[in-house]
C-alpha positions in Angstrom: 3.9 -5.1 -0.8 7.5 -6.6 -0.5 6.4 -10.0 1.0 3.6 -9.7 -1.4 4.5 -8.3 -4.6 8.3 -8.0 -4.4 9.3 -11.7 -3.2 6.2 -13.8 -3.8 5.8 -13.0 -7.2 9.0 -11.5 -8.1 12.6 -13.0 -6.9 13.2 -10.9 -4.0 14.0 -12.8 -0.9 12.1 -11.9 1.9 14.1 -11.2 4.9 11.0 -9.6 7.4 11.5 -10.1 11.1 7.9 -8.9 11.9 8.3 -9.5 15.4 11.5 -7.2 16.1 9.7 -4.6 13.8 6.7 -4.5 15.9 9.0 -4.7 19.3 11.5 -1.7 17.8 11.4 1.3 20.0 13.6 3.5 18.0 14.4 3.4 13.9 14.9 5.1 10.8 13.7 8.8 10.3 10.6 10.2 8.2 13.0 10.7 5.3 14.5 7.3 5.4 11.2 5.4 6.0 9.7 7.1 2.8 12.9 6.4 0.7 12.3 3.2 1.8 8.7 3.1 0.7 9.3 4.6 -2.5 11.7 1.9 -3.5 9.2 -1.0 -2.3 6.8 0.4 -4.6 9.4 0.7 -7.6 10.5 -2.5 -7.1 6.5 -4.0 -7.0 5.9 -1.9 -10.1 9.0 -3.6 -11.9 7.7 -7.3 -10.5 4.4 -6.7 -11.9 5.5 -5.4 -15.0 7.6 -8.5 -15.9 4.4 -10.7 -15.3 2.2 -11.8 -18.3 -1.6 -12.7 -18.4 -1.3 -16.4 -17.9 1.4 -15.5 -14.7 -1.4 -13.4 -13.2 -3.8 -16.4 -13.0 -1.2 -19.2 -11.8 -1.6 -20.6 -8.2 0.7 -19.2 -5.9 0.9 -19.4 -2.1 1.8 -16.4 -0.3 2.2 -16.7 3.3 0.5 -20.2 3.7 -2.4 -18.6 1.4 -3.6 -20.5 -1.7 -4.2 -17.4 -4.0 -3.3 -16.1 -7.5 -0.6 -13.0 -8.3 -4.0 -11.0 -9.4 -5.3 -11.8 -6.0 -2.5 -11.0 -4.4 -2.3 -7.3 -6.5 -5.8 -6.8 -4.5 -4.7 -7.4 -1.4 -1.6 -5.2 -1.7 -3.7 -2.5 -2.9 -6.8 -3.0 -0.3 -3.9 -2.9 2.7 -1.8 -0.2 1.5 -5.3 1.9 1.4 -6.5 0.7 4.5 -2.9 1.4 6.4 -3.0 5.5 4.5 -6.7 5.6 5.8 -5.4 5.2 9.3 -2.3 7.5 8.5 -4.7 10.1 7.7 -7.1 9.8 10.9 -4.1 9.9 12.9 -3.1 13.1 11.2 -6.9 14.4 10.9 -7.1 13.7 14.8 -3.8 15.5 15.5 -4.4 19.0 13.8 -7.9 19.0 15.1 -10.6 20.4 13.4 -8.8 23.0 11.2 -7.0 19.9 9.4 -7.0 21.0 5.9 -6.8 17.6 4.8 -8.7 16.7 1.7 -8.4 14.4 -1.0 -11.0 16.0 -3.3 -12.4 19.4 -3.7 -16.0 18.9 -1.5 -17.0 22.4 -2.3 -16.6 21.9 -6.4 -18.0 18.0 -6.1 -21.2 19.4 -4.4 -21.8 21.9 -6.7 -21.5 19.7 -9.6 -23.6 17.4 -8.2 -26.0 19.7 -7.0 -26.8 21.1 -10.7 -29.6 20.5 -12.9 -28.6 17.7 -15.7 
């Protein structure tokens, strides 16, 4: 989303060292990784707000990829999704079977789906 959103489309300047992340044994807390996160997405919301139609469509390279800023919008949102699908296995396969963790409520969805039309 920062490399992405922030500094490719927007005038951020992208200052990743992908490597030492990935090598970091120790770093920020919970609290200070969400803040974090919550401020990436701010600042992607504000980039994508000051973009117009015709911005969407231009050619853009992003990270030696030919794409488009509305390209580049679905690939933010398909990896941010596929990174909180992990998160949530992870934390599924941690508490076990007595999780409690549900996006929707099954038990209502069934029933609705389950009655005559």
């Amino acid at each position: 989303m920062q490399q992405w959103i922030v500094c490719g489309l927007g005038e951020g300047e992208d200052q990743r060292d992908r490597a030492a992340e990935f090598a970091a044994t120790e770093g920020p807390g919970k609290a200070a990784l969400f803040a974090n996160m919550v401020q990436t997405v701010r600042d992607a919301c504000t980039t994508l707000e000051s973009l117009d139609s015709t911005a969407l469509t231009r050619p853009v390279v992003l990270q030696g990829f030919d794409t488009s800023p509305l390209q580049a919008v679905y690939h933010v949102v398909e990896h941010f999704a596929w990174h909180t699908g992990q998160l949530v296995a992870i934390a599924k396969q941690r508490a076990g079977a007595a999780h409690g963790i549900a996006f929707y409520d099954d038990a209502s969805i069934n029933t609705q789906h389950n009655e005559p039309a």
